[in-house]
N, C-alpha and C positions, 0 to 999 in steps of 0.2 A: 504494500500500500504506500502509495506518495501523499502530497499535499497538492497534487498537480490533479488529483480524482483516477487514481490510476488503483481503484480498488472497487471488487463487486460487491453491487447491490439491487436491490429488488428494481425493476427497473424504473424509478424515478416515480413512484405514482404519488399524483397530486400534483405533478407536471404537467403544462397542457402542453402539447406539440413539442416534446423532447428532440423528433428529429428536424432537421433540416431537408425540406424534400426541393426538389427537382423544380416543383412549379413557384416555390418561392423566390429559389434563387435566381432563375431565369428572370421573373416577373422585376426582382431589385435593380438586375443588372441593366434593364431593358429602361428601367425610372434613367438610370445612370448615366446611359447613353445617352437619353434625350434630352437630360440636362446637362451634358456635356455637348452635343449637338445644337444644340439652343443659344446656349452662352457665346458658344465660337461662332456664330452666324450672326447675332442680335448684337446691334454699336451703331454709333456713327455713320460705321460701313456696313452697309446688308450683304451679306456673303451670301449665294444658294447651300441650302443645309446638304446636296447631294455633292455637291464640288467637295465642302469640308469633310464630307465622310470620305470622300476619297481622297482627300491630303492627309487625313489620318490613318486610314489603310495603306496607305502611299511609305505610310513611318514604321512599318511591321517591316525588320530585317527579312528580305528573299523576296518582298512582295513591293512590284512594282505598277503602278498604277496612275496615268496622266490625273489630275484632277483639273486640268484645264484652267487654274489660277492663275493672274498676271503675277508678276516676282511683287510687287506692291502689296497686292493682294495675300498670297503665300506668308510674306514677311510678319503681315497683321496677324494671319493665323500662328503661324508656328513662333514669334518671336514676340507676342505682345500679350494677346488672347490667348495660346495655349496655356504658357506656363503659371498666369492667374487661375485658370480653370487646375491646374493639378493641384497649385499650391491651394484651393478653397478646397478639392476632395480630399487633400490629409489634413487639413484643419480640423476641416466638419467631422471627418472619421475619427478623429481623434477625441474629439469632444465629447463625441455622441457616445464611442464606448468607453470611453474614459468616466461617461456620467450613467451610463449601462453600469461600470463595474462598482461605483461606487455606492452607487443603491441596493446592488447583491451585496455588497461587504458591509453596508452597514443597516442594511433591512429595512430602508428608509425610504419610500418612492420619491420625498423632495430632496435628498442628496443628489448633489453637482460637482463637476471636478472642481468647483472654486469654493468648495464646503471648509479645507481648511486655511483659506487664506491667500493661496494664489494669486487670484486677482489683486486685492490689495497689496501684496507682493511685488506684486509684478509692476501694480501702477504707479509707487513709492520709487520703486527701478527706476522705470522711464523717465521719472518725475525729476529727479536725481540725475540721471542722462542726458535729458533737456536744457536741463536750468545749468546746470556744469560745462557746458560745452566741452565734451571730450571730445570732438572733433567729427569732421562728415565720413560718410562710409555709404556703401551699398551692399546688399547680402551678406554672408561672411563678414565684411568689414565696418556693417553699422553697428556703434555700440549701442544703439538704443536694446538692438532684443538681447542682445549681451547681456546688459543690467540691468534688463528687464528678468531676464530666464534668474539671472541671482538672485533676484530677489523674491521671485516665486519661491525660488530652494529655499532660501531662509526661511521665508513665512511657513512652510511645510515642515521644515526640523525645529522650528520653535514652537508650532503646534504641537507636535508628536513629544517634544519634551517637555511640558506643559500638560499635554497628557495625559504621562504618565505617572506625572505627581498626584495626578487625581484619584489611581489606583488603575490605570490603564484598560478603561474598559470605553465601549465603544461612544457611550452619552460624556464621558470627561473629554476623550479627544477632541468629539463637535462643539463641546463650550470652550475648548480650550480655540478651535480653529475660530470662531466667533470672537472671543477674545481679541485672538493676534489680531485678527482683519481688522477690530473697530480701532487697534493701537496704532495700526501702519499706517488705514484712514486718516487717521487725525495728523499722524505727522506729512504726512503726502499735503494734507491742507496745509498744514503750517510751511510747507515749501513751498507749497505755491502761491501762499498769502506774500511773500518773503518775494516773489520773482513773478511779482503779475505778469511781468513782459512777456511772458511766457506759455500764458496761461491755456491761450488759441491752441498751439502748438502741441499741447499737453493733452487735450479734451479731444482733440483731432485722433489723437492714438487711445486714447480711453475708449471712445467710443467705436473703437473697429477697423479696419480695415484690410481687405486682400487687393494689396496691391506689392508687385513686382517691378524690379528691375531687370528681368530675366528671369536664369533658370538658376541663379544663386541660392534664393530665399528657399524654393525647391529643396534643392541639395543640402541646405542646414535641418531644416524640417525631417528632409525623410525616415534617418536613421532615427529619431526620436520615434517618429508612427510605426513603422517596423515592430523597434523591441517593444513598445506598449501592445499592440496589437494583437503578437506572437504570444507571450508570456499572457495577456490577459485572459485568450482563446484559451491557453492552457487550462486555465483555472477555471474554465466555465462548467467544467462540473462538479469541483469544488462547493461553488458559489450556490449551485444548485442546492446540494445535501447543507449549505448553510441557511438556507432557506428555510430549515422547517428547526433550528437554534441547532444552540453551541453542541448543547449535552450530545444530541443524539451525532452530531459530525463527531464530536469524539467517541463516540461510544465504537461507530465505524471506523474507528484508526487514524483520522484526521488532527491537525492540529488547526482548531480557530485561529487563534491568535497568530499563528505564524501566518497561515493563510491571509486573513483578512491584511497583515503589515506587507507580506505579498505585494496584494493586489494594490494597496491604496500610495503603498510608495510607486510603483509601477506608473501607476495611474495618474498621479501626481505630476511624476518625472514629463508624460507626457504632455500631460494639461498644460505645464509651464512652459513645455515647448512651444504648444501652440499658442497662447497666451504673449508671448516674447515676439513671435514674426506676425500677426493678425491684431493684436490687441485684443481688448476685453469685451468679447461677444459673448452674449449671453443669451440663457433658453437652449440653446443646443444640444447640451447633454442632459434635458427633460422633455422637450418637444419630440423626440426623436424616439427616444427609450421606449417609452409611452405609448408612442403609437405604433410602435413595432409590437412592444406586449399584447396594444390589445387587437393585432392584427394577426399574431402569430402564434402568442402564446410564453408561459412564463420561463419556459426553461434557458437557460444560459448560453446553449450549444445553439440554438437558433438565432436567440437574442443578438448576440456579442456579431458574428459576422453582418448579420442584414442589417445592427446600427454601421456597422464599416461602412458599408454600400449605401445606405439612405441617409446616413448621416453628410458624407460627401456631396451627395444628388441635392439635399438642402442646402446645402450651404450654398454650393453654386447658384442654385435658383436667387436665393438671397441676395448672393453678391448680383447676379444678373438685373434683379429687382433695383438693387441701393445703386446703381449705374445707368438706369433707363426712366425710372419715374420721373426725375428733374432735370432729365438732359437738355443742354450738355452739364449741367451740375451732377453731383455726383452726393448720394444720400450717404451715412456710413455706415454701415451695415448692422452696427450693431441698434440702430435706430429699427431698423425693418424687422430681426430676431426680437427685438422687444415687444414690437409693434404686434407680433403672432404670439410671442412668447406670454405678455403679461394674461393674457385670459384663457391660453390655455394651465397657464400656473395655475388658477385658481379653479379651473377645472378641477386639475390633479388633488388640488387639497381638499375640495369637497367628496372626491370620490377614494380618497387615501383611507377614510375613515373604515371605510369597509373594506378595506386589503388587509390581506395576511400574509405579514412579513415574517 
């Protein structure tokens, strides 16, 4: 027996739709497309959505195919639009299971990856990045998600240590993460009471956005969604058998506690990632969850991929949305995740009352 679910048991009942079948995955993948179809076609410049499918089949090593693009054209796709559209699918995937796992680990349907401070982490970062002028950068070489990504980790290891002085169980951690966030808060105001000049520049990145310089931002992101991704799938049946408490995962050979510090350091590491290149988007790892659950069912093993998949598919639509409403202005995105997000939160909490975590 692992802590990875690599141990038999009856098979999951009280699970709904344990497996992953055939016509769901198809059906996410096909969301995915068309919101990647969509996004690269819809701007400025209206591209034909069959041109763009075959400049992306065009990009499949061995497989060559005209798409009949002016080099103008071609450029807009693959050098401006594509690489926004990958970096908003490891974003949103990130979020979305990243906010999937934190509600299996802590049996909480309103846990989000910015549950223990994150975001205030991260905003204190930028905040701190801004106002200091460490100097300019793009991908790689911007320090803003640099001291952004630091500052999430901190707020995550002062939570957890904070935590544990409460006796380390899962309701000390969450006031502890509550905690840190209203400390960071406050002091993030106090810098920017301290550097109004600033203040535009600050609120710009708080509130969101997937925007590139290329395929840079891309390549800092990815290896973060990977290992979150990989390692969290691992545990999704874990998360399951933690589903019904502690006692009975351990009775099966499990260890909670390691489990759950598992998942939520995992999940965290990710969250900041994405948090640090996108800024502080919110609703994404509740909107998503959510309605996968109640589309699919509760189990772990279904759950945790199709937020991969529909998580990214939203996001894009999103960014598509925060790019097209006020053109040529450009809305921030986390204005638009709000804009869906705030009522269906309050969906979630009127119908929380009758789940069993």
């Amino acid at each position: 027996m692992t802590d990875t679910g690599e141990f038999v048991v009856a098979e999951d009942e009280g699970l709904q739709g344990s497996r992953l079948t055939a016509r769901a995955l198809v059906g996410a993948l096909t969301v995915v497309v068309g919101a990647v179809v969509a996004s690269l076609t819809i701007g400025p410049v209206d591209i034909a959505p069959l041109r763009v499918l075959a400049e992306l089949i065009d990009r499949i090593p061995g497989v060559h195919l005209d798409s009949g693009l002016s080099t103008t054209h071609a450029a807009i796709v693959n050098e401006i639009r594509l690489p926004r559209v990958v970096l908003g699918l490891l974003v949103g995937a990130t979020l979305s299971v990243t906010g999937a796992a934190y509600q299996g680990a802590f049996r909480n349907p309103l846990a989000d990856p910015y549950l223990l401070g994150i975001a205030a982490g991260a905003g204190l970062g930028a905040t701190i990045a801004i106002t200091s002028d460490v100097g300019d950068g793009a991908g790689m070489l911007d320090p803003i998600p640099i001291v952004a990504f630091a500052g999430a980790l901190v707020a995550v290891v002062i939570s957890y240590a904070a935590g544990h002085l409460g006796g380390r169980t899962t309701v000390s951690l969450v006031l502890a993460g509550v905690a840190v966030a209203s400390f960071l808060t406050a002091a993030q105001t106090y810098v920017l009471q301290s550097n109004t000049d600033v203040i535009r520049e600050v609120y710009s990145w708080i509130l969101g956005r997937i925007a590139t310089s290329g395929w840079s931002e891309v390549a800092l992101m990815l290896p973060y969604f990977v290992v979150t991704c990989v390692v969290v799938m691992l545990y999704g049946r874990a998360l399951d058998v933690l589903a019904v408490g502690d006692e009975e995962a351990a009775a099966l050979g499990l260890n909670p506690r390691r489990i759950r510090t598992t998942v939520v350091v995992v999940s965290s590491l990710g969250a900041a990632a994405a948090v640090a290149v996108a800024g502080l988007i919110g609703f994404v790892g509740i909107i998503v969850p959510h309605t996968v659950r109640l589309a699919f069912g509760t189990s772990h093993r279904v759950l945790l991929p199709l937020c991969i998949l529909l998580g990214g598919a939203f996001m894009v639509l999103a960014d598509l949305a925060a790019r097209t409403v006020l053109e040529p202005a450009e809305l921030p995105i986390g204005v638009v995740t709000a804009f869906l997000g705030a009522p269906f939160f309050v969906l979630v909490l009127r119908s929380s009352r009758r789940e069993v975590w």
